[in-house]
TILOBA-621576 format. One record per residue (C-alpha): residue number from 1; residue in one letter; x, y, z. Coordinates in Angstrom, 3 decimals, always signed. Layout:
BEGIN
<node><resi>NUM</resi><resn>a</resn><c1>X</c1><c2>Y</c2><c3>Z</c3></node>
...
This chain:
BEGIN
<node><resi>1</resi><resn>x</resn><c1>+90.884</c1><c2>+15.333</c2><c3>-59.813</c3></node>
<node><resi>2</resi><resn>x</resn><c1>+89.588</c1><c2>+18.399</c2><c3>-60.927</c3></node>
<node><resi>3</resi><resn>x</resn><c1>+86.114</c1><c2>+19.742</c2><c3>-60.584</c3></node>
<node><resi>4</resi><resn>x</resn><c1>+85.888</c1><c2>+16.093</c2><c3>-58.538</c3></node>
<node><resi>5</resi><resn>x</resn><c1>+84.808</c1><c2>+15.247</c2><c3>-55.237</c3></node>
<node><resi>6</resi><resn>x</resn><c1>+86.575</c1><c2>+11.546</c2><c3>-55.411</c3></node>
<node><resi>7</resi><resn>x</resn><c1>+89.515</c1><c2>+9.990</c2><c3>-57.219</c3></node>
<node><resi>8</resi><resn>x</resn><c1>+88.794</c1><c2>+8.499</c2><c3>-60.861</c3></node>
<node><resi>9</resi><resn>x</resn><c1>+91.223</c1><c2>+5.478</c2><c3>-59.888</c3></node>
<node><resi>10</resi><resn>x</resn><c1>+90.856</c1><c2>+5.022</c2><c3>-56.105</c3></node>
<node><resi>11</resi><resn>x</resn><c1>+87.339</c1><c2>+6.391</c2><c3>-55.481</c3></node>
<node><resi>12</resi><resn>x</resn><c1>+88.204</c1><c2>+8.131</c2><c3>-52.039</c3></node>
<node><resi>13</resi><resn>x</resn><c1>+88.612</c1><c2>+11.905</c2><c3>-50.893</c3></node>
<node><resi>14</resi><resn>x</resn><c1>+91.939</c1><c2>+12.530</c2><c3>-49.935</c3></node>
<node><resi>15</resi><resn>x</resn><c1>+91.312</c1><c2>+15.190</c2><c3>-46.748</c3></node>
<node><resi>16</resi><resn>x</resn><c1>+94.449</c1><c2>+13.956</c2><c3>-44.788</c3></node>
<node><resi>17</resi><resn>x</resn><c1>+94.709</c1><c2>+13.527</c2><c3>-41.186</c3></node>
<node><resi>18</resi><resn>x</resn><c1>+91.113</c1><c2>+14.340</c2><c3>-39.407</c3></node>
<node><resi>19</resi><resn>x</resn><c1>+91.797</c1><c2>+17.812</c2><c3>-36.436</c3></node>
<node><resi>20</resi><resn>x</resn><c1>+93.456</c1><c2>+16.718</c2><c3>-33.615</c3></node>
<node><resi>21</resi><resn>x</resn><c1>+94.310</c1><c2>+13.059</c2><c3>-34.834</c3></node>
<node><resi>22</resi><resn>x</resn><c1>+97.233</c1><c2>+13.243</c2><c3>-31.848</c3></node>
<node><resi>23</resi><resn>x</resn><c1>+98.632</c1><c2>+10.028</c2><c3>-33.862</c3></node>
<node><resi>24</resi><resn>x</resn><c1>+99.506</c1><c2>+12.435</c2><c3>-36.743</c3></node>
<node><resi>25</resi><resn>x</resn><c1>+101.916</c1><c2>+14.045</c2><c3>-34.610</c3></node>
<node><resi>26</resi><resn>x</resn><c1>+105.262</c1><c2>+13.990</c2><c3>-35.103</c3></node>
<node><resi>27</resi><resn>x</resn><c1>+107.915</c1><c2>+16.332</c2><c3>-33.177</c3></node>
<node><resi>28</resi><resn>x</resn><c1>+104.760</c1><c2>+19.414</c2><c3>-32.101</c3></node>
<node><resi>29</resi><resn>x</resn><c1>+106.857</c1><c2>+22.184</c2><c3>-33.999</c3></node>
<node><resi>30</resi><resn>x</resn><c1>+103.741</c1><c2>+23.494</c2><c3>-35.443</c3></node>
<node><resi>31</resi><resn>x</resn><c1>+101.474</c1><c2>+23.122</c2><c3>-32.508</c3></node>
<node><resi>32</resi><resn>x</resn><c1>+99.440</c1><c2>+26.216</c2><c3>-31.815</c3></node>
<node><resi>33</resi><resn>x</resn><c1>+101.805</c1><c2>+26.825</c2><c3>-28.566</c3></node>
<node><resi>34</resi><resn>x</resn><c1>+104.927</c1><c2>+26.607</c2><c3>-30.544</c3></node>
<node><resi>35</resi><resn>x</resn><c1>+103.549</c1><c2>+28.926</c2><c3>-33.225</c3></node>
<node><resi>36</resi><resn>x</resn><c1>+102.056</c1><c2>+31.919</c2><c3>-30.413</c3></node>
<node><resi>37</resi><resn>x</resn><c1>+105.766</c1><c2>+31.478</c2><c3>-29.055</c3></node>
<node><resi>38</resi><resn>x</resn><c1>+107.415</c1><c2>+31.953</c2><c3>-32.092</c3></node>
<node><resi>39</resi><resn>x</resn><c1>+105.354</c1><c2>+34.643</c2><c3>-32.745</c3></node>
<node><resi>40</resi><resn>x</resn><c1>+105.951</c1><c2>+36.620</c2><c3>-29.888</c3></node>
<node><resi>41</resi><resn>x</resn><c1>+109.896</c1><c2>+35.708</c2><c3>-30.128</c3></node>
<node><resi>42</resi><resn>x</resn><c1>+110.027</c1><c2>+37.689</c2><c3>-33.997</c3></node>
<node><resi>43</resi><resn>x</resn><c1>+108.038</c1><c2>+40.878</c2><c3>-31.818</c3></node>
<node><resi>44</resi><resn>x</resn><c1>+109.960</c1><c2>+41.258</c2><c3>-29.552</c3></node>
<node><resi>45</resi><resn>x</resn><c1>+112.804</c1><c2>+40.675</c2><c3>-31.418</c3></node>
<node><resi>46</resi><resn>x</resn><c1>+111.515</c1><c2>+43.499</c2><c3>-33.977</c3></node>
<node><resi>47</resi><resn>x</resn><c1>+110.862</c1><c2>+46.079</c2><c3>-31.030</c3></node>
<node><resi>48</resi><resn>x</resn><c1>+114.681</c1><c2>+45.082</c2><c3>-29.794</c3></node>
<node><resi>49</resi><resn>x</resn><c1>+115.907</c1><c2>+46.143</c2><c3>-33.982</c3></node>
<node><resi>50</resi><resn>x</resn><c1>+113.785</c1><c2>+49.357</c2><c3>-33.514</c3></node>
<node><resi>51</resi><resn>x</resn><c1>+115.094</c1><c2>+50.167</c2><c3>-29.871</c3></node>
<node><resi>52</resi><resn>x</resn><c1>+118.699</c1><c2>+49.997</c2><c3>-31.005</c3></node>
<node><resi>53</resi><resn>x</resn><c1>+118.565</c1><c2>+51.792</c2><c3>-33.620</c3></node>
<node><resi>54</resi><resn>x</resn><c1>+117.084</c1><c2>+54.681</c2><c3>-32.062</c3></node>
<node><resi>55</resi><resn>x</resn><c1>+120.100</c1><c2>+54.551</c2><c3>-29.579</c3></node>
């Protein structure tokens, strides 16, 4: 609802699952571990792309 702290029809807030509700928690792909790991995957992987082509 806009400009509306609670639903017209079902009077709640909608703010989804509360920070670190572990029962909201499906398969941890977006866990902060996963993400840092991905991250540092894609630099390194970028560092490899500008090593090779400076071979």
């Amino acid at each position: 609802m806009k400009g509306r702290k609670r639903c017209r029809m079902h009077g709640g807030t909608n703010p989804g699952a509360p920070k670190g509700n572990r029962n909201a928690w499906k398969h941890g792909g977006y866990s902060a571990k996963t993400l840092e790991a991905v991250r540092y995957v894609k630099a390194i992987s970028r560092l490899a792309g500008v090593l090779s082509r400076d071979i």
